[in-house]
C-alpha positions in Angstrom: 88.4 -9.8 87.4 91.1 -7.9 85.6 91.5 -6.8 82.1 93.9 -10.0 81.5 92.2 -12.4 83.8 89.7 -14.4 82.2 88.9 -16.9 84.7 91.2 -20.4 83.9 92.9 -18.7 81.3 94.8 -15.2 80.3 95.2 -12.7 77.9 98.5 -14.6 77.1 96.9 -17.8 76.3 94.2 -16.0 73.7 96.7 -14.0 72.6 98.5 -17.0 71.3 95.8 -19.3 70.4 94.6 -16.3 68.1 98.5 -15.6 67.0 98.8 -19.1 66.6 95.8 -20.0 64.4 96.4 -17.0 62.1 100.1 -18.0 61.5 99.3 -21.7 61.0 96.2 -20.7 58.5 98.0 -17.9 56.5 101.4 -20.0 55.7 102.4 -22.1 52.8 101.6 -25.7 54.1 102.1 -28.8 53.0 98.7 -31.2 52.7 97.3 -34.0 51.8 94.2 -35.5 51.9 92.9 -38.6 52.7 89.0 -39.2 51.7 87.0 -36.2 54.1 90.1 -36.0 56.1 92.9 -33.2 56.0 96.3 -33.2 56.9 98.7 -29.8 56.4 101.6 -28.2 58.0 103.1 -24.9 58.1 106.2 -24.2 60.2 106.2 -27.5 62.3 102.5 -26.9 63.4 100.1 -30.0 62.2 96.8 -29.8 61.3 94.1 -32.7 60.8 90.7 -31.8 60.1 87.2 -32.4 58.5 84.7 -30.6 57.2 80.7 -31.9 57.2 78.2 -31.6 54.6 76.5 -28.3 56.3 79.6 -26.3 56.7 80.5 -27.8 60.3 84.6 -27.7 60.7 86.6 -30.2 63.1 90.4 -29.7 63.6 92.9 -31.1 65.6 95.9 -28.7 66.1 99.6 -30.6 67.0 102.3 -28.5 68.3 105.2 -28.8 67.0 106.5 -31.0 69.6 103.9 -33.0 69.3 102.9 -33.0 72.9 99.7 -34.2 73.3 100.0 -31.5 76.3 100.1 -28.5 73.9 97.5 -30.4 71.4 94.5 -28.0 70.2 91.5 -28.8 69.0 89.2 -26.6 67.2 85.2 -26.8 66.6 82.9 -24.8 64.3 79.2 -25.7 64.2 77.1 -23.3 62.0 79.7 -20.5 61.8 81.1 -20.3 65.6 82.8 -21.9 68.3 81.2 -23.5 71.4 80.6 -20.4 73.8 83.6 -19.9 76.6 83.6 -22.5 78.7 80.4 -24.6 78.1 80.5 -27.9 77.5 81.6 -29.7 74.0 80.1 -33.7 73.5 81.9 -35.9 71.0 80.0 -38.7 70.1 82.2 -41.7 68.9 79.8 -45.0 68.3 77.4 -44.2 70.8 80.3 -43.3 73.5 80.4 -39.8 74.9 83.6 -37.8 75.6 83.4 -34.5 77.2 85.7 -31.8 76.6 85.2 -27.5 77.7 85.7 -24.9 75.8 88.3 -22.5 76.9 87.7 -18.9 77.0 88.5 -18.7 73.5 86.0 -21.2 72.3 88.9 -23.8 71.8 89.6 -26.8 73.6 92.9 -26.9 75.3 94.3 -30.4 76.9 96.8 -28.7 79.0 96.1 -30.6 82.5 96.7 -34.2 83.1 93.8 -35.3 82.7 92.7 -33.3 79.6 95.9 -35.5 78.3 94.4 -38.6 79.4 90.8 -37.5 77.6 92.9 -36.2 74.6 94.4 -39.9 74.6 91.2 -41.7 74.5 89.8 -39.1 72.1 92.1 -39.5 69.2 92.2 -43.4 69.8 88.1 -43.7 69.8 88.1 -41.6 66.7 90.5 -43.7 64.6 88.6 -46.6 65.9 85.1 -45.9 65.2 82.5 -45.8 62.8 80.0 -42.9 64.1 81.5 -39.4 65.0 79.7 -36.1 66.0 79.7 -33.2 68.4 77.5 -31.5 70.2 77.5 -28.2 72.0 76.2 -27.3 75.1 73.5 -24.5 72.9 72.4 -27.8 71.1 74.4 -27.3 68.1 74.8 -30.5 66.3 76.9 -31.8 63.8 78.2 -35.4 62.5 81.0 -36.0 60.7 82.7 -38.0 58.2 85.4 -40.6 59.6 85.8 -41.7 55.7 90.2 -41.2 56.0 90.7 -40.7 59.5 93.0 -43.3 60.1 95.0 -43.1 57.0 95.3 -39.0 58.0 95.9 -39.3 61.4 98.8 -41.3 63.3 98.3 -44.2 65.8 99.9 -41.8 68.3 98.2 -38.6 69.4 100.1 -35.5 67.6 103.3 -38.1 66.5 105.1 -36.8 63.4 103.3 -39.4 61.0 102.0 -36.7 58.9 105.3 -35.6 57.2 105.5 -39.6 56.4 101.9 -39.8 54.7 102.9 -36.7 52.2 105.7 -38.4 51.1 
């Protein structure tokens, strides 16, 4: 394996999640928030997240095309990521979805059926009641869905956010 080969990804793709993140985080945004829920923006690029009592961090990254292709989302359970490519439980009411960490630590939907997951993810979690994560080194966290569906669209990544700041 070379330098810039990291197995399913590349250099390219860390290089952008990390130029990415640290544009989106260091810009003047525009937020809002909707009981433990977030919303902000900063040059087109959405972000919804949570925080938990412990410290734990859950975001949701929308491109700004709002693909649900391009959508990010971003875990941090006692003060790091899931490890590179391990596995990444969400628990929403008692139903498990899976989702992998990238080499990164992020999870990327950019396959078809990482779409399809990323679908049923964002619908469960506006749906339900219960929400946590897991990671595959047994870090544990639950989290508060007190907002979520006033923050977040009905749509995965749609531009309802610029509508709920107004």
């Amino acid at each position: 394996m070379s330098v810039t080969d990291h197995g399913n990804g590349s250099m390219r793709t860390a290089l952008f999640s990390f130029f990415y993140l640290t544009l989106a985080t260091s810009l003047p945004a525009i937020a809002a928030d909707y009981g433990k829920w977030h919303t902000d923006t900063a040059y087109g690029y959405e972000r919804y997240w949570t925080e938990s009592s412990s410290g734990a961090r859950f975001t949701i990254w929308c491109p700004p095309n709002h693909a649900v292709r391009n959508t990010l989302i971003g875990v941090r359970i006692k003060g790091r990521r899931p490890d590179p490519g391990s596995t990444v439980l969400v628990e929403l009411d008692h139903k498990l979805i899976k989702f992998r960490a990238g080499n990164d630590g992020y999870i990327y939907n950019d396959c078809p059926a990482c779409s399809d997951n990323m679908t049923y993810f964002w619908h469960r979690l506006r749906s339900s009641v219960k929400f946590a994560v897991q990671l595959e080194d047994r870090r544990y966290s639950g989290f508060s869905l007190n907002g979520v569906r006033e923050a977040m669209a009905g749509s995965v990544c749609s531009s309802q956010m610029a509508q709920n700041t107004r």
